[in-house]
N, C-alpha and C positions, 0 to 999 in steps of 0.2 A: 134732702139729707140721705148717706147710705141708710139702708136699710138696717146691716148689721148694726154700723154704729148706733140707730136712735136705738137697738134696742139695748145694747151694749152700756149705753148712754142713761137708759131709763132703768135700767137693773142697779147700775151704780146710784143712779139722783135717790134712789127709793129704797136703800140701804144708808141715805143719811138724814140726820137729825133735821129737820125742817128751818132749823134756826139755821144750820150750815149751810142748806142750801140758799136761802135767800141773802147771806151775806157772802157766798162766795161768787168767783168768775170761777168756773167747772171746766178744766181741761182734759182732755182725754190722752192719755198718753198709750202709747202699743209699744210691745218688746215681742220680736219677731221669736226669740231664745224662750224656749219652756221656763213657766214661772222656777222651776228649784233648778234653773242653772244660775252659777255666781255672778253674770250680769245683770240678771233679771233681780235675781234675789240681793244682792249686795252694792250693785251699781246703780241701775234705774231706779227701782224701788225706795234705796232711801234717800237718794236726790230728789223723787217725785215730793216727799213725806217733808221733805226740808223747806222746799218750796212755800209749800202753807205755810210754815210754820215761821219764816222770814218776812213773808206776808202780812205775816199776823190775821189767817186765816183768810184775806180778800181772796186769794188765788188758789186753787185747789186743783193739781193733779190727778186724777183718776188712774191709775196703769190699767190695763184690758184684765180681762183672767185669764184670755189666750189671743193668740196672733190674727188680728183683723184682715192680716196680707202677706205675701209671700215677704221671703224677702228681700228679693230681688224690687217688691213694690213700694216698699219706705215711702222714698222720695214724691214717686208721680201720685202715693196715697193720701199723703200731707197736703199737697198743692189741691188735692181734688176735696180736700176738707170730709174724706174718709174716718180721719182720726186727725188731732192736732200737733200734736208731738211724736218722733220718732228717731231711733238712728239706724243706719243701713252700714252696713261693711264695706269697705270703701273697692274691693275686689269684685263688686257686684256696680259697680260708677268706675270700673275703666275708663271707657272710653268719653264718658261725660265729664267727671272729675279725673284731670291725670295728675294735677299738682300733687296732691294728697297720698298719691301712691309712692310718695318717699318712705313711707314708713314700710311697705313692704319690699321696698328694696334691701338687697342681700349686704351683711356687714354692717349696717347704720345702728341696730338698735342696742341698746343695753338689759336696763329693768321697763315694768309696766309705767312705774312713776317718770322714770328716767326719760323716755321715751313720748309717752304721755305730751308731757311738757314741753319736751321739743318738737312736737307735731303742732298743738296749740301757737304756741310761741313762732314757730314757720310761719306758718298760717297766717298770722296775725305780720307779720316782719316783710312776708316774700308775695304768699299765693293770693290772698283779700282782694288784692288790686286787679287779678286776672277775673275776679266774679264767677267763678266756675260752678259757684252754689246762691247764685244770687237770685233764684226763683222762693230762696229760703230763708228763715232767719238764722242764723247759725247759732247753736248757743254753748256747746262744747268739743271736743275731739278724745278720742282713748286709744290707747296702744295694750295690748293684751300684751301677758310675759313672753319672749319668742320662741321660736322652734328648734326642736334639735331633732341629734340624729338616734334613731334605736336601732342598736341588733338583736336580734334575737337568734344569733348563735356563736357570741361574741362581739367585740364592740366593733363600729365602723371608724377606722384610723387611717386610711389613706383610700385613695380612689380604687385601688385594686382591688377594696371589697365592695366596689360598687360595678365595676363595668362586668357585665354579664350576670348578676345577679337580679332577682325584680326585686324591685324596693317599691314600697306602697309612698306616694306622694301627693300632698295638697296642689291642686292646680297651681297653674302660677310660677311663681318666682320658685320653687324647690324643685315642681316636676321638671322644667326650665334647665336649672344646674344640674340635674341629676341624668339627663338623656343627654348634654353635652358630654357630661362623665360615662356616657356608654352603657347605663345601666337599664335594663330593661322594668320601665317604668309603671307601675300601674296608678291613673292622677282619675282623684274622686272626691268628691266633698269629705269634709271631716265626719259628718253625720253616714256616710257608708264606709269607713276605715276599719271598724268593728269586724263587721264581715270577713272583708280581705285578712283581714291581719289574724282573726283569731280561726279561720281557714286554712293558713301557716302555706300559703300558694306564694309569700313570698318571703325574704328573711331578711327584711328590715324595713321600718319606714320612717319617713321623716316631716317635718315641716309643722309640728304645733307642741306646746309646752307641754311642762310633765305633772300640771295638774288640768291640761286638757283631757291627756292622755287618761288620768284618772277619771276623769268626769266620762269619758268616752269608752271604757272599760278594754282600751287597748294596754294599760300599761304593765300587768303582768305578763302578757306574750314579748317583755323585754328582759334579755339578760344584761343590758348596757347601754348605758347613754352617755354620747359625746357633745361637749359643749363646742362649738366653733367661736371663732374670733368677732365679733361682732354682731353673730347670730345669722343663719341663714335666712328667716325672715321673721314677721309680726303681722297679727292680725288688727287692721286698727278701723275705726268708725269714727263717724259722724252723728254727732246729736242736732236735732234742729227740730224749729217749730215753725208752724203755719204763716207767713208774713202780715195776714190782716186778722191773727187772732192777736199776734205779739202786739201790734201797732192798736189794737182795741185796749191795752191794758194802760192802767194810770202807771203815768212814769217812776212815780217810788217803785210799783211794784216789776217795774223792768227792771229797774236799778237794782232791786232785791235779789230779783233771781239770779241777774249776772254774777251776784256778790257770789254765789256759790257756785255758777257754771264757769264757763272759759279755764283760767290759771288755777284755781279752786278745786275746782273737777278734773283736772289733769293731776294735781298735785295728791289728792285725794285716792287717785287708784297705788297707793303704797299699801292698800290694802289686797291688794290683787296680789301680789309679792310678796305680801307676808302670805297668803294660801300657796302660792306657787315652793316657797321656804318649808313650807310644813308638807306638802305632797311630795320632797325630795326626800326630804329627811325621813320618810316611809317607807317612801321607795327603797332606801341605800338598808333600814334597816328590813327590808324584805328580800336583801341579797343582790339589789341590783346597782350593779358598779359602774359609778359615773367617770368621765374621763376630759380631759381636755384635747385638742384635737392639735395635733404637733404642728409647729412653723412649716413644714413643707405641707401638710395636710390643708393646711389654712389658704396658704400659698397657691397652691393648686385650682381649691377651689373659688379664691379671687380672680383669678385669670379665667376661669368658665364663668363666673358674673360676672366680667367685667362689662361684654356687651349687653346687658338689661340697664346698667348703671348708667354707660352711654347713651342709653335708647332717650331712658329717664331727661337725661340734661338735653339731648336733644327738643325733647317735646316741650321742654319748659322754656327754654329759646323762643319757640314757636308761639308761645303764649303770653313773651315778651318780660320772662323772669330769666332772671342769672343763675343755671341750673348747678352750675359748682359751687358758686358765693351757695348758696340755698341749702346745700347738700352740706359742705359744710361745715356753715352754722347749724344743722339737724342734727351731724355728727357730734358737735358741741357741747350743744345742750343736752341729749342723752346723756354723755360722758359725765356731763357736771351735776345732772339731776338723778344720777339713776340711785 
């Protein structure tokens, strides 16, 4: 066994009631997200708590107190029975998982819940069949609220305030649209946007929500924020557990867990949304003025993704899915759940 974990493992068993340990099965669970960010604290954590408690104490969760592994290492840290439970961003499983990566495609998404559910519900409807995560158990999917656009020296409303300007962008599908739009791009992980942005080396950035932006302390370097049509993109993951820890468990208590993972867990992040509701309503009363982004704005920027969206249906062809039937039904269901 790692290292870390037994000790990881032995710090938690010995922090509990001796009756609890002997009548539970002890999971380990990791969140790669610092414990007081809102996934760790609001997502993972009270999933893990639920668990027992649907249980009726047989199964027992552990979260880490911090990240056993990158987290680019989720997946191949599961399999290696490093920890048992985890979830990876699915931006980090390109090229392993491509089904999945609908959700970060440009225009599909709505709200967290909305989205959420339609990733779940894909998954379950479209991608399952391609096995793209079958080294795993799968046991839920999330869609975080999506990204928009900030300026910080007014708002960004047509591409004329992007070409020739540097705009700070999330790898990926934003920095992607935004260098077709001729903008001189600066593309970094969300965790260094801090820097750049409050540096002021560029006047505007884009591609994560506006209680990312608060939790990331870029959100007062904005004078303005534009909503786009469908959302330029989302951040979404994967939750899974170990495949011979899950198949060790008595079948009530699989049954148990699913009861609150899958459709439940998806449905469940309307919690995310209400945070993302209350960091706007901050923001706007902090003076920063939100906007909608005009039909030719929208327009514009459809037609610079339109080639990511094709790449997308291309690759799911390739995997023997119907990447428009797919796409959608994604579209759909956001719309109807959000």
């Amino acid at each position: 066994m790692n290292f870390r974990r037994q000790l990881c493992r032995t710090a938690l068993l010995l922090a509990l009631p001796l009756g609890a340990v002997a009548q539970s099965n002890n999971l380990l669970v990791n969140s790669f997200l610092a414990p007081q960010h809102p996934v760790t604290s609001m997502v993972i954590k009270p999933w893990a708590e639920k668990v027992g408690q649907v249980t009726e104490g047989r199964v027992k969760m552990d979260v880490a107190p911090s990240s056993l592994a990158a987290p680019h290492q989720q997946l191949a840290s599961v399999n290696k029975g490093v920890f048992d439970v985890a979830y990876q961003f699915h931006g980090l499983m390109a090229e392993q998982v491509k089904l999945n990566q609908v959700a970060h495609l440009p225009f599909v998404n709505t709200s967290s819940r909305g989205s959420s559910v339609a990733l779940w519900r894909t998954y379950q409807k479209h991608f399952a069949k391609a096995k793209e995560l079958d080294d795993v158990h799968v046991l839920a999917m999330f869609v975080l609220p999506p990204g928009v656009f900030y300026g910080m020296k007014g708002p960004i409303d047509g591409l004329d305030k992007l070409k020739g300007n540097k705009v700070y962008a999330l790898p990926g599908v934003p920095a992607t649209i935004l260098e077709a739009a001729a903008a001189g791009v600066v593309a970094a992980p969300a965790a260094r946007s801090y820097e750049i942005v409050s540096g002021k080396t560029v006047d505007a950035f884009v591609g994560y929500s506006v209680s990312d932006a608060n939790g990331l302390k870029t959100l007062s370097y904005a004078t303005d924020i534009t909503d786009i049509a469908g959302n330029i993109t989302a951040p979404s993951f994967v939750l899974f557990i170990n495949k011979k820890r899950w198949a060790a468990l008595q079948d009530k208590d699989r049954k148990a867990i699913e009861s609150i993972s899958g459709e439940a867990f998806a449905q469940n992040m309307k919690m995310y949304d209400d945070l993302e509701s209350k960091m706007r309503t901050e923001a706007a009363s902090k003076g920063i003025k939100f906007h909608k982004a005009s039909d030719a704005f929208n327009k514009d920027l459809q037609a610079l993704g339109a080639p990511l969206v094709q790449a997308w249906v291309n690759d799911a062809q390739k995997l023997g899915v119907n990447g428009r039937e797919a796409l959608d039904f994604y579209r759909a269901e956001a719309i109807a759940n959000r």
